[in-house]
C-alpha positions as CSV (number, residue, x, y, z in Angstrom):
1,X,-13.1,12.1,-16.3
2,X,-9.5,13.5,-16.7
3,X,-7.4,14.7,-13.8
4,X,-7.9,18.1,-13.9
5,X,-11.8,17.3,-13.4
6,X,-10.9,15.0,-10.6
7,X,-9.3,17.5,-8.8
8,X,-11.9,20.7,-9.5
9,X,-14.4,18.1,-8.4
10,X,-12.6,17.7,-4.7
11,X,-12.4,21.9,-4.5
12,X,-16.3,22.1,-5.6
13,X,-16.7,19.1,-2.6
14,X,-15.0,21.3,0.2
15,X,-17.7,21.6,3.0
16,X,-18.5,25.0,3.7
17,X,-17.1,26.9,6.8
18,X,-13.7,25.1,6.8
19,X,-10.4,27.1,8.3
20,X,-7.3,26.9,5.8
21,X,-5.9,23.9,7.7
22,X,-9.2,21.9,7.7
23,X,-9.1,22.5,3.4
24,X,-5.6,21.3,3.6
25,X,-6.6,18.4,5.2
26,X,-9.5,17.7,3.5
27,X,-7.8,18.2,0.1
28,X,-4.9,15.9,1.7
29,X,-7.4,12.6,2.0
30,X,-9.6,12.9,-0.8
31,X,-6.5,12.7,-3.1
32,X,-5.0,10.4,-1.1
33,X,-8.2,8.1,-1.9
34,X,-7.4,8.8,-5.6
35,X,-3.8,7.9,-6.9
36,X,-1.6,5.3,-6.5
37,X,2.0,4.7,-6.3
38,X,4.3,3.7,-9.6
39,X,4.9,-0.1,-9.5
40,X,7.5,0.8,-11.6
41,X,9.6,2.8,-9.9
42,X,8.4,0.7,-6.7
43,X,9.8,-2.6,-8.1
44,X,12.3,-1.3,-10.4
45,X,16.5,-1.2,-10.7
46,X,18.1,1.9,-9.8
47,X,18.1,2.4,-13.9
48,X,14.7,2.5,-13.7
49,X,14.0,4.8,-10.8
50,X,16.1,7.8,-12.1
51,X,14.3,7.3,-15.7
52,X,10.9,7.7,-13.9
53,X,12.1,10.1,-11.3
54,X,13.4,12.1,-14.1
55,X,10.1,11.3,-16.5
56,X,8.1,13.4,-13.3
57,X,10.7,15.9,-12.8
58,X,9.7,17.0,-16.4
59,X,6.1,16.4,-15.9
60,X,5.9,19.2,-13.2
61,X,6.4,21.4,-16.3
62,X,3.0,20.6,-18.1
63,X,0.6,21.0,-14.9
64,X,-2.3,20.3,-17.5
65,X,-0.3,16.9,-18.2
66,X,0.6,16.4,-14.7
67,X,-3.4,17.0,-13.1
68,X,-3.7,13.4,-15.7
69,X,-2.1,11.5,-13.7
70,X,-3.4,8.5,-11.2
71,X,0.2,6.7,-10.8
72,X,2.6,9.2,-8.9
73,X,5.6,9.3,-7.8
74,X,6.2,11.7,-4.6
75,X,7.3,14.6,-7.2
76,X,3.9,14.3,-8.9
77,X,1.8,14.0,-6.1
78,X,3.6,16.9,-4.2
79,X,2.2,18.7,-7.5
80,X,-0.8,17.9,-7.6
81,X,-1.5,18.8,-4.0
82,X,-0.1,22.4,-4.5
83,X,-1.9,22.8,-7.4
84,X,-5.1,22.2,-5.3
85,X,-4.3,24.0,-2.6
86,X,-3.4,27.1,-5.0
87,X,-6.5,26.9,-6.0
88,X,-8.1,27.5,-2.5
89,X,-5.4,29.9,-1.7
90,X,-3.5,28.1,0.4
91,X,0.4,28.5,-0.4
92,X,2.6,25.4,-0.5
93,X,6.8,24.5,-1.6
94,X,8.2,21.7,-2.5
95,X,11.6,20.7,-0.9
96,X,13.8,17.5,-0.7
97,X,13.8,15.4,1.7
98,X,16.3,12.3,2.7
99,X,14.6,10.3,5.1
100,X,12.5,8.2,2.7
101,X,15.2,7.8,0.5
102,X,17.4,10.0,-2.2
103,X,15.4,12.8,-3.4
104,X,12.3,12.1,-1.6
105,X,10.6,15.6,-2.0
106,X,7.5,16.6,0.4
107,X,5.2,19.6,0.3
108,X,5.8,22.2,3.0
109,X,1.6,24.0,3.7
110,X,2.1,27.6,4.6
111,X,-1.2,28.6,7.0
112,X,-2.8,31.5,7.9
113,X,-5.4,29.6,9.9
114,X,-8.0,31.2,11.3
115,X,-8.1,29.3,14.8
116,X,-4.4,28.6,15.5
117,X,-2.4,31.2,13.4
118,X,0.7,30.8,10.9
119,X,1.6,27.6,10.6
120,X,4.4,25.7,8.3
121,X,3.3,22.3,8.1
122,X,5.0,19.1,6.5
123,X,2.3,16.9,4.9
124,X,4.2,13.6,2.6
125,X,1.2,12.6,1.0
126,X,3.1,9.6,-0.5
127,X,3.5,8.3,2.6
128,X,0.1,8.4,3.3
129,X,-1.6,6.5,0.7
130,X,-2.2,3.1,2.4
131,X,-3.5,5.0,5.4
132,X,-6.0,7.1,3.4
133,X,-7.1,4.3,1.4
134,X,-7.8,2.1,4.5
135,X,-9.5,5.0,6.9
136,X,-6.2,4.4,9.5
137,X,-4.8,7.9,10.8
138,X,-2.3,9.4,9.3
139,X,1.2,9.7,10.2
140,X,2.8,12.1,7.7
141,X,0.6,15.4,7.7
142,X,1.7,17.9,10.6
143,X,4.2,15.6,12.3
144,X,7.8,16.1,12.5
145,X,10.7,13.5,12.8
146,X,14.4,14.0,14.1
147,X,15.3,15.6,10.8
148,X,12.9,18.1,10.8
149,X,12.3,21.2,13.9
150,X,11.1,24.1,11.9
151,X,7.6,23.1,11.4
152,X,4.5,23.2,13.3
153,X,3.0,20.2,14.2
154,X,-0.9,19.2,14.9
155,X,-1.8,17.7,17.8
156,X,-3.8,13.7,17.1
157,X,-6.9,14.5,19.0
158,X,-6.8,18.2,16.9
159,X,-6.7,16.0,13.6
160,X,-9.3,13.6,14.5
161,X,-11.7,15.9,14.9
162,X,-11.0,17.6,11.5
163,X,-11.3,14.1,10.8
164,X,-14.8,14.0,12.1
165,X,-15.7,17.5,10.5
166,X,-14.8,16.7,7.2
167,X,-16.1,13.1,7.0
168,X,-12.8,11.6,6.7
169,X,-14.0,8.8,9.5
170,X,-17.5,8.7,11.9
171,X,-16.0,8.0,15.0
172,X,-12.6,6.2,14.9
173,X,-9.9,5.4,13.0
174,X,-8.9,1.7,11.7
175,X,-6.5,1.5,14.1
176,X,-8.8,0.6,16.7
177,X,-10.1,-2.4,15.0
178,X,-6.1,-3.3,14.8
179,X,-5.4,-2.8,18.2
180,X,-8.5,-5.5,19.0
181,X,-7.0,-7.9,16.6
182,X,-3.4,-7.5,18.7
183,X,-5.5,-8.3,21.3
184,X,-6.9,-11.4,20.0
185,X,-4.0,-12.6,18.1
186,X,-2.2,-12.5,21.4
187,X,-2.1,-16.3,22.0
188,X,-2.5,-17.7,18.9
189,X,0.1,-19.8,16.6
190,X,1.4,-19.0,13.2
191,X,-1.4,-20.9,11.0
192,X,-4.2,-19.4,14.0
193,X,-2.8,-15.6,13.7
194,X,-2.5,-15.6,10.1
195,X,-6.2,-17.2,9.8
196,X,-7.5,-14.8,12.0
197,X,-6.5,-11.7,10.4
198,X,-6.9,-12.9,7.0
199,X,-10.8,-13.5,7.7
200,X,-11.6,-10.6,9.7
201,X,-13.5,-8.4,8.0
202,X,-12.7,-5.6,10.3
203,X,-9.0,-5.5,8.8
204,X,-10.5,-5.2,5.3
205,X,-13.9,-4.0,5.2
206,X,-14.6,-1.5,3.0
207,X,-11.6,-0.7,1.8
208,X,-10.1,0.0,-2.3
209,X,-6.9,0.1,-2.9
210,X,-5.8,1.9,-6.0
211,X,-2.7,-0.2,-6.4
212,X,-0.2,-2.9,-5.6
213,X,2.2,-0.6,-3.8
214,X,-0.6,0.1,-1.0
215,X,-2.0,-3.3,-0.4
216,X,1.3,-4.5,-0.1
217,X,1.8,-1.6,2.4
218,X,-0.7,-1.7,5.0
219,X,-0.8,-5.9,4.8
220,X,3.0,-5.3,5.3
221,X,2.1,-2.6,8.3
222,X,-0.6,-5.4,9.5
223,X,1.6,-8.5,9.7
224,X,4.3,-6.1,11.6
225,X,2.4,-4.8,13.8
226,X,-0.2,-7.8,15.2
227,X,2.6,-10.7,14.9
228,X,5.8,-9.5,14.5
229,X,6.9,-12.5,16.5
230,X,6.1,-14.8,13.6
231,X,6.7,-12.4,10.7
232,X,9.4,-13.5,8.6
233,X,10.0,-16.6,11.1
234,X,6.6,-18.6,10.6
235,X,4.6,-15.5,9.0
236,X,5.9,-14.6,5.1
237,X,4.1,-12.5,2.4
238,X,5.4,-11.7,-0.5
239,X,4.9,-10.3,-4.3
240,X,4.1,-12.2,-7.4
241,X,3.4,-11.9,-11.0
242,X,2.6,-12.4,-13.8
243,X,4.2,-11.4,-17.0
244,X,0.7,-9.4,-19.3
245,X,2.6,-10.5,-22.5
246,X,6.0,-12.4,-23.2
247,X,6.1,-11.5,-26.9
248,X,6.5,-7.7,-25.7
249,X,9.5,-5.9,-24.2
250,X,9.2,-2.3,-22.3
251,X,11.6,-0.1,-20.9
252,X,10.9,-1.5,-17.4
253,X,9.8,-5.1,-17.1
254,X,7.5,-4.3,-14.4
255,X,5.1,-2.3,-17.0
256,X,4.5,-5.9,-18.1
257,X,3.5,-7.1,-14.8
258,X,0.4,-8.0,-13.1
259,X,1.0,-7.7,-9.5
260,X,-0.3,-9.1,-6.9
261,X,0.2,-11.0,-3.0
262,X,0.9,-14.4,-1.4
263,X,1.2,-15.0,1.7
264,X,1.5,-18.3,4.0
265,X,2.4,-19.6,7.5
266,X,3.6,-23.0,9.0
267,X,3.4,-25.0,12.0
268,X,5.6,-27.5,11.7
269,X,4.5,-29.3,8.7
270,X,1.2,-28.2,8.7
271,X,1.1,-24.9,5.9
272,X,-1.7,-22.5,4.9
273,X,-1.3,-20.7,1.6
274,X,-2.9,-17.5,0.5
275,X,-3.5,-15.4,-2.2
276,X,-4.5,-12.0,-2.7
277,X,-7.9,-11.6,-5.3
278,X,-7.5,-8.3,-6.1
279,X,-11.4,-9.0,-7.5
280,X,-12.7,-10.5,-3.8
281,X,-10.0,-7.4,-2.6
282,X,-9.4,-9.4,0.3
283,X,-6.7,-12.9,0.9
284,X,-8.1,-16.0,0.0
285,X,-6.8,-19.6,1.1
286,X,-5.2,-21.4,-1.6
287,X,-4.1,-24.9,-1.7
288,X,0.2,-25.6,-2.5
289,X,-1.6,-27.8,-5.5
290,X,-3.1,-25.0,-6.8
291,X,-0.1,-23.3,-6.4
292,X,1.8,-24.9,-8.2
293,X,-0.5,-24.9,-11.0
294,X,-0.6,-21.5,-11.2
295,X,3.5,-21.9,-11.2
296,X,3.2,-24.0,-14.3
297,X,0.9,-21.0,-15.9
298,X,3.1,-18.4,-15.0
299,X,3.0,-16.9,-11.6
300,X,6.0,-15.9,-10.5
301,X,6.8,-16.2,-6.7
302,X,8.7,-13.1,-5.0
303,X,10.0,-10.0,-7.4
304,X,13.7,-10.4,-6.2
305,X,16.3,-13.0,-6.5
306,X,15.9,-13.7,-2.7
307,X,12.8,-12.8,-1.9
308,X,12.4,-14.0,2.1
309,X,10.2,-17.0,2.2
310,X,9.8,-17.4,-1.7
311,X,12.3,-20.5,-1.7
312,X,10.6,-22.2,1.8
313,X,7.3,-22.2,0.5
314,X,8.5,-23.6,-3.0
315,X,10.3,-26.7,-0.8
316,X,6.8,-26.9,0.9
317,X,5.1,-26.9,-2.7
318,X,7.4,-29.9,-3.4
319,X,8.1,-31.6,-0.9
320,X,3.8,-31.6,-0.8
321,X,3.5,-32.8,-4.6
322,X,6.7,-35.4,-4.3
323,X,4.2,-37.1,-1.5
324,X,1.3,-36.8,-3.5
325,X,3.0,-38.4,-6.8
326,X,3.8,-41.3,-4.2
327,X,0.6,-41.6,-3.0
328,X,-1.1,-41.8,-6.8
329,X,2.6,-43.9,-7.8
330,X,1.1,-46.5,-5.1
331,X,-2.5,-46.6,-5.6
332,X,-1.8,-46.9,-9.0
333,X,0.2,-50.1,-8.7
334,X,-2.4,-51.8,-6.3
335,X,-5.1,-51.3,-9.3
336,X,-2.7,-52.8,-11.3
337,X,-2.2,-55.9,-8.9
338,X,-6.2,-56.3,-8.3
């Protein structure tokens, strides 16, 4: 199924009776479930971000090319999502934007909706994705920062009805389920917190993401906001990889990558290790043998030079095998002795 089916199929989906803003919103999730972000430019040099930010500024010329894409950038997406809402007569521009970076661009919705009037709404669909792809609220569609004060803005308890109405959620968001973990999480230690959130399945239920960029997002969004006492202190997670194929060379090394998430804690000497199986979709425990095995095969720890809490957990990997060399060193020379 090509792009452009993907998105005739969400404008053939709309439920009937919808006001303008409702099909914005609407059209705003579904695709939000569909694409993901470019690892690429995510993980990539500044060389490669302006060859991909340049690749999808000529994309946006071949709409039939563009409505193919899953990976996005924020130019592409932006695209997409006008294209759609052209298509239900809903008028939308495209303007830049600095507070996500250089040359961020976000769609700007022109309304005429039927129950609250004209509207100009900002809705950064980029932004968005880990939210969408995790049923949380959103925190980019008709909101406004210190940057912006010429657009209208929807109020949360407006939105979550749409919500309701369109069958983006059946009663409440993720974020409830969050703020009972905080709860819960409240008086734990590092190894307990980290534990806890990693095996409950209300964090993680349910839930696909469509890339590496978005689980590393909301985990990142997790870990922040149910122990940021620990996080970075006792609490690390991190990227790794693995190189597809060292025989071939690509424009961006991180076309050649399989991405994916570790994680661990520590109380004192006592560490738990995780990894992310993007097959389970969920964090499993790993052991820092096992770890190291899967160093010796090829898995790269952290994407960056100095990756926070890439060279601790390597000292805990060795300092973990030096003991258990010992340990086999000495049993080894009692069987000798017997």
């Amino acid at each position: 199924m090509t792009k452009k089916d993907l998105v005739e199929e969400i404008i053939q989906k709309i439920p009937e009776g919808l006001t303008q803003l409702e099909k914005a919103r609407y059209i705003y999730i579904e695709l939000g479930k569909q694409r993901r972000f470019d690892t690429r430019y995510y993980y990539g040099n500044s060389s490669t971000r302006k060859r991909i930010y340049e690749e999808a500024k000529l994309a946006r010329l071949n709409s039939s090319k563009l409505r193919n894409k899953r990976t996005i950038t924020c130019i592409t997406l932006s695209e997409i999502y006008k294209i759609a809402l052209k298509q239900v007569g809903i008028d939308c521009e495209i303007v830049e934007n600095g507070t996500f970076g250089d040359k961020h661009v976000i769609p700007i919705v022109s309304l005429n909706d039927e129950k609250r009037g004209k509207l100009r709404i900002r809705a950064d669909l980029q932004q968005d994705l880990e939210a969408i792809q995790t049923g949380m609220s959103t925190v980019e569609f008709g909101t406004i920062n210190r940057f912006e004060r010429n657009y209208n803005t929807i109020n949360e308890d407006d939105l979550k009805i749409i919500d309701k109405k369109i069958g983006y959620i059946k009663e409440d968001y993720r974020d409830s389920d969050i703020d009972i973990a905080r709860n819960k999480v409240r008086e734990m230690n590092a190894n307990e917190s980290l534990e806890y959130i990693f095996h409950n399945s209300s964090l993680f239920a349910n839930i696909h993401f469509n890339g590496q960029v978005e689980r590393r997002k909301y985990y990142t969004f997790l870990l922040n906001t149910l122990i940021p006492h620990y996080t970075d202190k006792k609490v690390y997670m991190f990227s790794c990889y693995r190189e597809k194929d060292k025989t071939v060379r690509t424009a961006s090394t991180a076309e050649n990558r399989d991405y994916t998430l570790c994680a661990f804690s520590y109380e004192k000497d006592d560490v738990n290790a995780y990894l992310y199986s993007t097959k389970e979709e969920r964090f499993l425990p790993i052991s820092l043998e096992k770890l190291q095995e899967l160093q010796d095969e090829g898995l790269v720890l952290g994407t960056k030079r100095k990756t926070k809490g890439v060279n601790l957990l390597k000292r805990f990997i060795n300092s973990y095998m030096r003991q258990k060399n010992r340990a086999t060193n000495k049993q080894s020379k009692q069987d000798r002795e017997i």
